[in-house]
C-alpha positions in Angstrom: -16.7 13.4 -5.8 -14.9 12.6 -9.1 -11.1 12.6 -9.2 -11.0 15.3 -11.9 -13.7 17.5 -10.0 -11.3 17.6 -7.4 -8.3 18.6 -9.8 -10.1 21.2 -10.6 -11.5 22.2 -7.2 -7.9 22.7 -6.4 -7.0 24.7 -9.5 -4.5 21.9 -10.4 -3.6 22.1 -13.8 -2.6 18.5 -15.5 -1.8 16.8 -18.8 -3.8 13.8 -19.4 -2.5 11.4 -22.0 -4.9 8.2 -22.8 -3.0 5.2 -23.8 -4.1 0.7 -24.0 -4.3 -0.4 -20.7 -1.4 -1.2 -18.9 -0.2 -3.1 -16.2 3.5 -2.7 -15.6 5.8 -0.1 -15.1 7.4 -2.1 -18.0 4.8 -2.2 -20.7 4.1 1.6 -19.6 7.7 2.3 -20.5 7.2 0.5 -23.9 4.6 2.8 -24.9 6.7 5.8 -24.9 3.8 8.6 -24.2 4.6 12.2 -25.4 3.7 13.9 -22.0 6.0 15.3 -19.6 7.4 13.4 -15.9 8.7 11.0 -14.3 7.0 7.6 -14.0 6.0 6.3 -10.9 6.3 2.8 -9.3 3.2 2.5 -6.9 3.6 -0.5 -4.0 0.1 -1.0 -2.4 1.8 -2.5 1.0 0.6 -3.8 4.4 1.4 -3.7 7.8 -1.0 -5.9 9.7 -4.1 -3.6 10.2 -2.6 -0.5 8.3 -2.0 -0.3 4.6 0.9 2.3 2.8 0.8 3.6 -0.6 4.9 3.6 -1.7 5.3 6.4 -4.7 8.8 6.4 -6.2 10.5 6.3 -9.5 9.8 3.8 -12.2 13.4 2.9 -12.0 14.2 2.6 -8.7 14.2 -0.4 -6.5 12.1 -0.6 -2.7 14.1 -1.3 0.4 10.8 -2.8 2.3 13.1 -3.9 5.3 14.3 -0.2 5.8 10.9 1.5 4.8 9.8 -1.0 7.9 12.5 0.1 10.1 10.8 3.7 9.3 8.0 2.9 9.9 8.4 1.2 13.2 6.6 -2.1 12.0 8.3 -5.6 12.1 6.9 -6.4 8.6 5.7 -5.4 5.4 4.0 -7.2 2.9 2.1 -6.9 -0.6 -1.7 -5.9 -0.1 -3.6 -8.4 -1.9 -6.0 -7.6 -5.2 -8.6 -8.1 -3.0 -7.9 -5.5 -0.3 -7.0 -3.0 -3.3 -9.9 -3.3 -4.5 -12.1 -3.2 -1.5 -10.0 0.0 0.2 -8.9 2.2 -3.1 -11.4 0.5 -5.8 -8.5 0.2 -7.9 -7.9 -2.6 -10.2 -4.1 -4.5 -10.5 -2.2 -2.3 -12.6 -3.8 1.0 -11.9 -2.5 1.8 -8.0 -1.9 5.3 -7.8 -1.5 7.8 -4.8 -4.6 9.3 -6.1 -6.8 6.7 -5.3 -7.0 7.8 -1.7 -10.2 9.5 -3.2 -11.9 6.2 -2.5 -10.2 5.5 1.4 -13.7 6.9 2.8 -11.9 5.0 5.8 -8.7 6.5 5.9 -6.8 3.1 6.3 -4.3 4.5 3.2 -0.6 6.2 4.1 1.5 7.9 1.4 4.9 7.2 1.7 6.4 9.6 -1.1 10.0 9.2 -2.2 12.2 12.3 -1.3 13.8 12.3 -4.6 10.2 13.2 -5.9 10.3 16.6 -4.5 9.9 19.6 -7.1 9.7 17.4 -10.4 6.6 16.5 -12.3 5.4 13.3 -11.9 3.6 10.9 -14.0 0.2 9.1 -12.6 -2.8 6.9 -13.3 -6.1 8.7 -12.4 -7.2 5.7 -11.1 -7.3 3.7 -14.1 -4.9 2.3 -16.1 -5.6 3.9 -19.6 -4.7 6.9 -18.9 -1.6 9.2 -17.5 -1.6 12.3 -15.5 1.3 14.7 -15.5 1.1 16.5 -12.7 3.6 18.8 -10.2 4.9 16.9 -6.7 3.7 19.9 -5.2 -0.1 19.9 -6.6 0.2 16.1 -5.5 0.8 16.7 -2.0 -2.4 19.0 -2.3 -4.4 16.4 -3.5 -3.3 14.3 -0.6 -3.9 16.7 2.1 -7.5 18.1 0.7 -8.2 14.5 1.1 -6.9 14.7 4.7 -4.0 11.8 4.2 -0.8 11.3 6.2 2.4 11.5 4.1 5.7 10.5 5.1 8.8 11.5 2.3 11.5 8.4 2.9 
């Protein structure tokens, strides 16, 4: 099923904003896109055999020591290219939390900054030309329609 089917199997209403292709949170911030929300940093992380999707601000900087304390797991590392590609299909550049779509294997945790809650949120629909605005709450429906554990830290 296509990303956008799904959107609109849920009823989620988005803005959609196409842009060059970026692969930053920095060069995204030098485009300076008229749509709505916050940008999002997305950390595609690893914990030996389990993998963790990390959705917070643009601006903000990850504690992975404490989001391992969390998560009850000694360490936490940077998935590789490879393993992005091979588990989300994504491409550097283009993570987003709504490339669970392609986890047919369900290897893929959210962890969603709490700071999040009730704002709209800027995201790639899994490519990185083009920006979704889209409600935290209609997020979370995308992630359980595509039955995914979430954790907010």
């Amino acid at each position: 099923m296509d990303l956008y089917e799904v959107l609109d199997n849920l009823q989620i209403f988005y803005q959609e904003v196409r842009h060059p292709k970026v692969y930053t949170v920095l060069e995204m911030q030098k485009l300076h896109l008229d749509i709505q929300g916050i940008g999002c940093k997305n950390l595609f992380l690893k914990a030996k055999a389990h993998y963790y999707l990390y959705v917070l601000e643009e601006n903000k900087r990850a504690d992975l020591k404490f989001l391992a304390r969390f998560l009850q797991v000694s360490h936490l590392s940077f998935a590789s290219e490879e393993e992005l590609q091979n588990i989300l299909g994504l491409e550097k550049g283009s993570v987003t939390p709504l490339g669970i779509l392609y986890d047919k294997q369900n290897l893929v945790t959210i962890l969603l900054d709490k700071d999040l809650v009730g704002k709209k949120i800027l995201v790639h629909p899994n490519r990185n030309d083009r920006t979704l605005s889209l409600s935290f709450d209609d997020l979370l429906k995308v992630i359980q329609y595509l039955h995914h554990g979430y954790y907010l830290i």
